[in-house]
C-alpha positions in Angstrom: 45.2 -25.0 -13.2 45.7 -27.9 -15.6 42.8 -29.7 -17.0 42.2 -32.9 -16.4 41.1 -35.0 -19.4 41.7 -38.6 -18.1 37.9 -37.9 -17.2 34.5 -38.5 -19.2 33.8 -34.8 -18.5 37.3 -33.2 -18.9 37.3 -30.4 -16.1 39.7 -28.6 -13.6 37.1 -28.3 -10.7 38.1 -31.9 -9.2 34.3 -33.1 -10.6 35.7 -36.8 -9.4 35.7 -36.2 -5.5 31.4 -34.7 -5.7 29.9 -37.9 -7.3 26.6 -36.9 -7.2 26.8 -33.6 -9.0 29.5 -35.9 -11.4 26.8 -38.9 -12.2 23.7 -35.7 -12.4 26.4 -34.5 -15.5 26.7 -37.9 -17.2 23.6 -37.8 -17.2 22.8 -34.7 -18.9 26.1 -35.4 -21.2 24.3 -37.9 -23.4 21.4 -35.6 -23.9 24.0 -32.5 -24.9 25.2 -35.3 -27.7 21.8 -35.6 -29.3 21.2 -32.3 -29.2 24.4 -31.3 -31.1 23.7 -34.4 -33.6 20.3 -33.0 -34.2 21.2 -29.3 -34.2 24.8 -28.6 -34.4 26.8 -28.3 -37.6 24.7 -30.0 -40.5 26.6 -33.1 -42.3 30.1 -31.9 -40.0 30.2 -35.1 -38.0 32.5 -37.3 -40.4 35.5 -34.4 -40.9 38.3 -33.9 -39.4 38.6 -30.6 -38.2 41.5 -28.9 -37.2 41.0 -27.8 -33.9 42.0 -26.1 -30.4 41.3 -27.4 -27.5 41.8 -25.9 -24.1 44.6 -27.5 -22.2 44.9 -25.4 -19.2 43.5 -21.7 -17.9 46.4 -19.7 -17.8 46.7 -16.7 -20.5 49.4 -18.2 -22.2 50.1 -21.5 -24.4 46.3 -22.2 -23.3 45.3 -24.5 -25.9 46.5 -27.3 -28.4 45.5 -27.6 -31.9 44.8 -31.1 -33.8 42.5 -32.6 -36.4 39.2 -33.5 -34.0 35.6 -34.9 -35.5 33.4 -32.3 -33.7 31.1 -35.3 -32.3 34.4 -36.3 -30.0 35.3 -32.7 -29.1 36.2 -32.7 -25.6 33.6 -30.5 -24.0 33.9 -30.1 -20.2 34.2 -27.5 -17.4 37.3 -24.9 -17.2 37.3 -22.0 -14.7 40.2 -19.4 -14.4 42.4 -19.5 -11.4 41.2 -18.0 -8.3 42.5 -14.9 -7.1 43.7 -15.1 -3.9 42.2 -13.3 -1.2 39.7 -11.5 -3.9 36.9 -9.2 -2.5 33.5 -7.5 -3.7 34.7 -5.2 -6.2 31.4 -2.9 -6.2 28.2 -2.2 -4.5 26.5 -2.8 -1.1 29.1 -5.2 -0.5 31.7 -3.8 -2.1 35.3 -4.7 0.0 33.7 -8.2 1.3 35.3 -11.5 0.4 33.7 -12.9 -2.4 31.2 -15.9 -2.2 31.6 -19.5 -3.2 28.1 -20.1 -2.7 24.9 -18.3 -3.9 23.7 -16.4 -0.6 19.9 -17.5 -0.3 18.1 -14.5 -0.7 19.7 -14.0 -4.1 19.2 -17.6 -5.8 17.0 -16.3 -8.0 18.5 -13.7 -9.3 21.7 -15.6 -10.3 19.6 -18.7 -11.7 17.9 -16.7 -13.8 21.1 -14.4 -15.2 23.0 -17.6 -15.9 20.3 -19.6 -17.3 19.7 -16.3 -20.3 23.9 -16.3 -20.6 23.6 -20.2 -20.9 20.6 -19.8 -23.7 22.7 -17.8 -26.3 25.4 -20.2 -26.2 23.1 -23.0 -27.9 21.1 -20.9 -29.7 23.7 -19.5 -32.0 24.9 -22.6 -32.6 21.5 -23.5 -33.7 21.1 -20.1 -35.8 24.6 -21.2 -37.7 24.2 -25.1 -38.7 23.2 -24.5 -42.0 26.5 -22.1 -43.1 28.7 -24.7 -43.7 27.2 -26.2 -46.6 28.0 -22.2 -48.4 31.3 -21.9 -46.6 33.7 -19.6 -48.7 36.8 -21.3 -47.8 37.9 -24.3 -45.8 39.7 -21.6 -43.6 36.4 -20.1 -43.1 34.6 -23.3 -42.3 37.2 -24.4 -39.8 36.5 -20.7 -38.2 32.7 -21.7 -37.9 33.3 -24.8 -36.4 35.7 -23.3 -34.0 32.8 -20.6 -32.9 30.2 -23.8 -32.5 32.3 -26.1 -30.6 33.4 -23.0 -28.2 29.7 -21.9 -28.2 29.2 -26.0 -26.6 31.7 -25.2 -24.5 30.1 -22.0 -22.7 26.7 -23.9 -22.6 29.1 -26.4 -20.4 30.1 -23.7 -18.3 26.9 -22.3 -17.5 25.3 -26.1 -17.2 27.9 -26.7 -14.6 26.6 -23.5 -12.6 23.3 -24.4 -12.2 23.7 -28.1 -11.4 27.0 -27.3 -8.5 25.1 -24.3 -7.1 21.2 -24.5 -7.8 20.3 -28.2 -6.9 16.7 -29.2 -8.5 15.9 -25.9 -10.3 19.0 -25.8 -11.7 19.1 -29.2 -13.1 15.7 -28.5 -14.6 16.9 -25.1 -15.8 19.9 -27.5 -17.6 17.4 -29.8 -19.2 15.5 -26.7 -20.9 18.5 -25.2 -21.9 18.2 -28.0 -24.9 14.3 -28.2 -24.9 14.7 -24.6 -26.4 15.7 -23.8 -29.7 16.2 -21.0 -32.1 13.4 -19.7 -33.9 10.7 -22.1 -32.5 7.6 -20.7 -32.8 6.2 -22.8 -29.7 9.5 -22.7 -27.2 12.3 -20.3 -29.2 15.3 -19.1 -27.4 15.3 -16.2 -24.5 16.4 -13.2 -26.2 15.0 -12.7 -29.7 18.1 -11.7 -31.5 19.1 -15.3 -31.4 16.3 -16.4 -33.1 16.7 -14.3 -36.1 18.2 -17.4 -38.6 21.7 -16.9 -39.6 21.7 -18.1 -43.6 24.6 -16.3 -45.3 28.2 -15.7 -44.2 28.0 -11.7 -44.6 25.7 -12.0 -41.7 27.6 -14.6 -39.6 30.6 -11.7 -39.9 28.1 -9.5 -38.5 27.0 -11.7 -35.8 30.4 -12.8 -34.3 31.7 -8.5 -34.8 28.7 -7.3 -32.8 26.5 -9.7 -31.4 29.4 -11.7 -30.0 31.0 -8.3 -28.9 27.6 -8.0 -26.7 28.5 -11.2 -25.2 31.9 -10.4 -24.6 30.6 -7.1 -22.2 28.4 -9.5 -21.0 31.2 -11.8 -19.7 33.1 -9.0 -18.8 30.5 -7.8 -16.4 29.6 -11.6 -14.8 33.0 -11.8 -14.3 33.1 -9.0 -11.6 30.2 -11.1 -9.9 30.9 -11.4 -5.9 29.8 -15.3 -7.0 33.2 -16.1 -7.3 32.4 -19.3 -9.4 30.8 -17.5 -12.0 33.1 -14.9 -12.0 35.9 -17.6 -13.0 34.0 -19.6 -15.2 33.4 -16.1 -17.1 37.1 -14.9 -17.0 38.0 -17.9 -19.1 34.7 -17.8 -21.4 36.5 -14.7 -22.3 39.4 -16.1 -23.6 37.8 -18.2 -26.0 35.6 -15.6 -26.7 38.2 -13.3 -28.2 38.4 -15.6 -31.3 34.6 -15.5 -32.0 35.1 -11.2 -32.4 38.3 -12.4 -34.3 36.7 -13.6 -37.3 34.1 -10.9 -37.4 36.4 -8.2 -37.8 38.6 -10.0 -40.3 36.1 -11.4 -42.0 34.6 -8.1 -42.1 37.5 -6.7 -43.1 38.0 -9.7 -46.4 34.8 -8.2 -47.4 35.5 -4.7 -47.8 39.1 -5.7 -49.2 37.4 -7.3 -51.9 34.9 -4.4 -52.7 37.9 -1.9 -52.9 39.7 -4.1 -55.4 36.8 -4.7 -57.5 36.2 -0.7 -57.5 39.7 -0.3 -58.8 39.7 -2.7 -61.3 36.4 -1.0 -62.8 37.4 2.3 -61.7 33.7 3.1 -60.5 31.9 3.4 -57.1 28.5 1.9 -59.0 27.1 -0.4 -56.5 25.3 -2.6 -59.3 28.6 -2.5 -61.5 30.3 -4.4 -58.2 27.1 -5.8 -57.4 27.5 -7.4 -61.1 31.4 -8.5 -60.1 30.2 -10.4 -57.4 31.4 -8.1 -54.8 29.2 -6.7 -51.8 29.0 -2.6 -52.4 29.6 -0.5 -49.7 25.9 0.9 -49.2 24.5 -2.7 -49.0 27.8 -3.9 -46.1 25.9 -0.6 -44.2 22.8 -1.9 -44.4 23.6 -5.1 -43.0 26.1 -3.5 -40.3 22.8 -0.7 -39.5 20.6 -4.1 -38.6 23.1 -6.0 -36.5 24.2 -3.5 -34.2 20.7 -2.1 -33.7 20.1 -5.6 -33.3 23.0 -5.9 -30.5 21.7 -3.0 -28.9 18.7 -4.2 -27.6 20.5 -6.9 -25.9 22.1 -4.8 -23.2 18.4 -4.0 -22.0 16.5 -0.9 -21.2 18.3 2.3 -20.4 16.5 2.8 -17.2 16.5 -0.7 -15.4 15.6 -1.6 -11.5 16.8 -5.3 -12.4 20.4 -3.5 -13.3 20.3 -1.3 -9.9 19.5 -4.9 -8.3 22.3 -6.7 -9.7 24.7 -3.8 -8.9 23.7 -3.3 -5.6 23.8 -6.7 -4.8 27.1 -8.2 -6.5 25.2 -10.4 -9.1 26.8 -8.2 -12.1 29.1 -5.2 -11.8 30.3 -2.6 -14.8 32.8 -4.4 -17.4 36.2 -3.7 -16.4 35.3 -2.5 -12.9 38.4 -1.1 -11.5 38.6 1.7 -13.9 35.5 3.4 -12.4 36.5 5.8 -9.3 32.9 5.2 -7.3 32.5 1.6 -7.4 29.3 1.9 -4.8 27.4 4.6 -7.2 24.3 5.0 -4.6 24.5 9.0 -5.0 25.3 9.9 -8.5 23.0 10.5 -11.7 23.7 9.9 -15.6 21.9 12.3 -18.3 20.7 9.8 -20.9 18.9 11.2 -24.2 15.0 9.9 -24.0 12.3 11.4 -26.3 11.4 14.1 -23.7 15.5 15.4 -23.8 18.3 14.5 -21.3 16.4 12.4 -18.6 18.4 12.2 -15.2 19.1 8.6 -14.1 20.2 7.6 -11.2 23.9 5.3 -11.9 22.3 2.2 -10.8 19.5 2.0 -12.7 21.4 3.2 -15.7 24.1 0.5 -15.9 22.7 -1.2 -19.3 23.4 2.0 -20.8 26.7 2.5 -19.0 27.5 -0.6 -20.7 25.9 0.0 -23.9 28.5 3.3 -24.4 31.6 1.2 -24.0 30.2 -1.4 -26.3 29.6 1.5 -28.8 33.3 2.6 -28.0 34.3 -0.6 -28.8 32.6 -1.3 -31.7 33.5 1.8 -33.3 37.7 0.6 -33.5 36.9 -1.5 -36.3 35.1 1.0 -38.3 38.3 3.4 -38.1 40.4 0.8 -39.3 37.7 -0.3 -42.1 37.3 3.3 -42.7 41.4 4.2 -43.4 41.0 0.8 -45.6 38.7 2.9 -47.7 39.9 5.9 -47.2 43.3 4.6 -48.8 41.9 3.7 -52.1 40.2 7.7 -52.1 37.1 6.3 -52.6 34.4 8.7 -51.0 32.4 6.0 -48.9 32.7 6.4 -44.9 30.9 3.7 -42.8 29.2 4.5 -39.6 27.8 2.9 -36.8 23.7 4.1 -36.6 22.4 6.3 -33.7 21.2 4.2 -30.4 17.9 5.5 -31.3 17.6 3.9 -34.7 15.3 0.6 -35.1 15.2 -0.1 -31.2 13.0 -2.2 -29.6 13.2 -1.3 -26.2 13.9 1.2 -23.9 13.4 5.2 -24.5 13.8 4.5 -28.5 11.9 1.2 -28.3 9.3 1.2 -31.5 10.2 5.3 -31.7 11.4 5.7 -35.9 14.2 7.5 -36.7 16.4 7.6 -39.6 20.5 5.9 -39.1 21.4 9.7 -37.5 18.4 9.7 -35.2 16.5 12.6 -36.5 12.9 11.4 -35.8 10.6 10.4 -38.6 7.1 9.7 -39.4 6.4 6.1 -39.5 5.3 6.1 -43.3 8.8 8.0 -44.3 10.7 5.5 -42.0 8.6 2.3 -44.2 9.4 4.6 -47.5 13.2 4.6 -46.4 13.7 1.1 -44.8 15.2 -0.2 -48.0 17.5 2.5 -47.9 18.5 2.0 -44.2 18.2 -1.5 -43.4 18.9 -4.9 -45.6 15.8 -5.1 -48.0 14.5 -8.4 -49.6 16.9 -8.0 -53.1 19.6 -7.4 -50.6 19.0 -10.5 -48.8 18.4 -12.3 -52.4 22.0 -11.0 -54.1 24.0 -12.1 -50.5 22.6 -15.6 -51.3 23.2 -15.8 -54.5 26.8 -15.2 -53.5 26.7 -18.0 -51.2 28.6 -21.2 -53.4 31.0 -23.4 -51.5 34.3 -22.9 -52.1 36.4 -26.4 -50.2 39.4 -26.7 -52.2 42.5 -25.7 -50.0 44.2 -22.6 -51.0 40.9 -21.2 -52.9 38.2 -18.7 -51.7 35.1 -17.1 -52.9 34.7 -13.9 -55.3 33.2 -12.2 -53.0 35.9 -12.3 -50.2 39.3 -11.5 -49.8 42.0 -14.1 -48.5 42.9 -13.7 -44.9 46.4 -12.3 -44.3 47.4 -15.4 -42.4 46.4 -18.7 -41.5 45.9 -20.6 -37.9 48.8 -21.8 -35.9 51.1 -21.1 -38.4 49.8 -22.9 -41.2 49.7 -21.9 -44.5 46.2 -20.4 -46.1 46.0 -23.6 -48.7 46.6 -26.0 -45.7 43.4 -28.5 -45.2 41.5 -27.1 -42.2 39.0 -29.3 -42.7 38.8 -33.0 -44.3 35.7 -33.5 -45.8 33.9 -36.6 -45.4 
């Protein structure tokens, strides 16, 4: 479906023939504006950027690239083509024709999954307006501002959601969507890993590997949705969210690069002799990786969850990649999750956060095997590991239990003795920020990162992503 961008809101849903829900998104339009100039990327609006830009939905030759000031970025309202004749694909309902419309009995329940997807779109933009000013490389920088003008995007998506399909509530649901912001102490964002602020560049790695990664499961499970709007919406949210997990893993990847060819150079595995190169040491990158997964974890909910047998049973949010499950109904089976008191029988239904929690994990853990043979090629004795599930939880059967990285439990004074040891401690925090300098010559990069193997859209790695105003 092409995009039409002859329009104020560029879109592909034919906004122009419903005026009223057109003129109720003008409306908010101007107030999405203000919110980016007053929380988006700090001192960004003068540059040119070089950016994509959606063009169409189809999986191929989707979007354009050009130089764009992020202020004129053409926000607006894409969903992926419909599937002809699509059905139910799981529960109660499963082999029904999908729904255009939110059944009654069940507007709550959607308004109130859409409106937490739609918070973490804004909120990590607001976590990530400060990076810029200690961005590595104007490669990296463009990369940020790709993430935050995509994140705009999705908050677009959901917007459009709750205004089409939710009348009132959703237009006032839209309106708090930008009253909301990360880390507020009075009105902070939904979910609390996205108010944790995000002031140095090995964390944003970590953030767009795993956190994003969450979201992607996320939008892979809202995209089986019998709400055949949201379903589409989400199938091209994905798309774009490819790139976000993109730069995690290679930026990831940079900084372990780097490490190794500082430990060759010095021919020692010290972490304060590469500490003292500027480098990040392995121990400290494990640290950092041990909080944002744990972190990530938490997202998916509690293992045993009657809101996840609810949205299963009734088509509000089925299992990421559906299909490859043999029972999509599940009403009769049981999964043995680990709990404090041993294996505790679930039934499937209410165990869906952790059925999608285990293929997150599974997916996560491909990048460590390639980080891993990186490593492993230089002979250096270092192997890094994604923690247990049980480690520095939050919720569910682990929630506030402490364990050490394996999961053996400990006492809580031994876990406060260790934490240093486990999890990124305040000299850690202090020596990634003293790496953080701004590096915006083209063609150059920081000390502490290696240069990516290849640039965007063909373009050389000293070509000017961005044009600093």
């Amino acid at each position: 479906m092409s995009i039409n961008y002859s329009e104020r809101i560029p879109n592909n849903v034919n906004l122009s023939s419903d005026r009223a829900l057109q003129r109720a998104l003008e409306h908010w339009q101007p107030r999405f504006l203000d919110w980016w100039s007053d929380m988006g990327p700090d001192g960004s609006s003068a540059s040119d950027t070089y950016l994509r830009t959606a063009v169409g939905v189809n999986a191929r030759d989707w979007a354009s690239y050009g130089y764009v000031k992020m202020p004129d970025y053409r926000w607006g309202i894409f969903l992926a083509d419909p599937i002809e004749n699509r059905t139910i694909g799981f529960g109660d309902n499963y082999g029904d024709p999908v729904w255009q419309k939110v059944p009654g009995e069940l507007r709550t329940q959607f308004r109130r999954i859409i409106v937490t997807q739609g918070d973490t779109e804004p909120a990590s933009v607001e976590q990530q307006r400060l990076l810029g000013l200690t961005c590595p490389s104007l490669y990296d920088l463009r990369n940020l501002f790709q993430v935050n003008v995509e994140e705009g995007r999705h908050l677009w998506a959901m917007v459009y959601l709750l205004h089409a399909h939710f009348g009132r509530d959703g237009r006032e649901e839209a309106e708090e969507l930008l009253e909301r912001h990360s880390g507020d102490l009075d009105n902070p964002r939904i979910l609390g890993t996205f108010n944790q602020p995000i002031s140095d560049w090995l964390s944003f790695f970590m953030f767009t590997y795993f956190t994003d990664r969450d979201g992607k499961f996320q939008l892979k499970s809202l995209a089986e949705s019998a709400f055949d709007p949201l379903s589409r919406t989400c199938r091209f949210m994905l798309t774009e969210e490819a790139h976000h997990m993109f730069v995690g893993d290679t930026g990831l990847s940079r900084v372990i690069k780097r490490t190794l060819q500082v430990m060759k150079q010095m021919g020692t595995d010290d972490p304060a002799s590469i500490r003292a190169q500027g480098a990040v040491d392995l121990q400290t990158f494990q640290r950092y990786l041990n909080f944002w997964y744990s972190s990530s974890l938490d997202l998916f909910g509690a293992e045993e969850s009657s809101n996840a047998a609810f949205s299963f049973a009734n088509g509000i949010k089925g299992r990421p990649d559906e299909a490859t499950y043999g029972d999509h109904v599940a009403s009769d089976s049981i999964l043995k999750i680990d709990s404090q008191d041993g294996l505790k029988e679930v039934a499937t239904r209410n165990a869906m956060n952790e059925v999608m929690r285990t293929s997150y994990t599974q997916d996560c853990a491909i990048g460590l095997k390639r980080w891993n043979r990186l490593i492993a090629r230089e002979k250096v004795d270092f192997e890094i590991s994604l923690p247990s599930s049980k480690f520095n939880r939050n919720i569910g059967f682990w929630g506030g239990i402490t364990t050490d990285p394996t999961g053996n439990e400990v006492a809580i004074n031994e876990f406060d003795k260790r934490r240093s040891d486990w999890l990124p401690s305040e000299s850690d925090n202090k020596f990634i920020s003293s790496l953080m300098q701004r590096v915006v010559t083209p063609g150059k990069i920081a000390a502490w990162l290696a240069p990516p193997e290849r640039g965007i859209d063909n373009k050389g790695l000293d070509y000017e992503y961005v044009r600093l105003r």
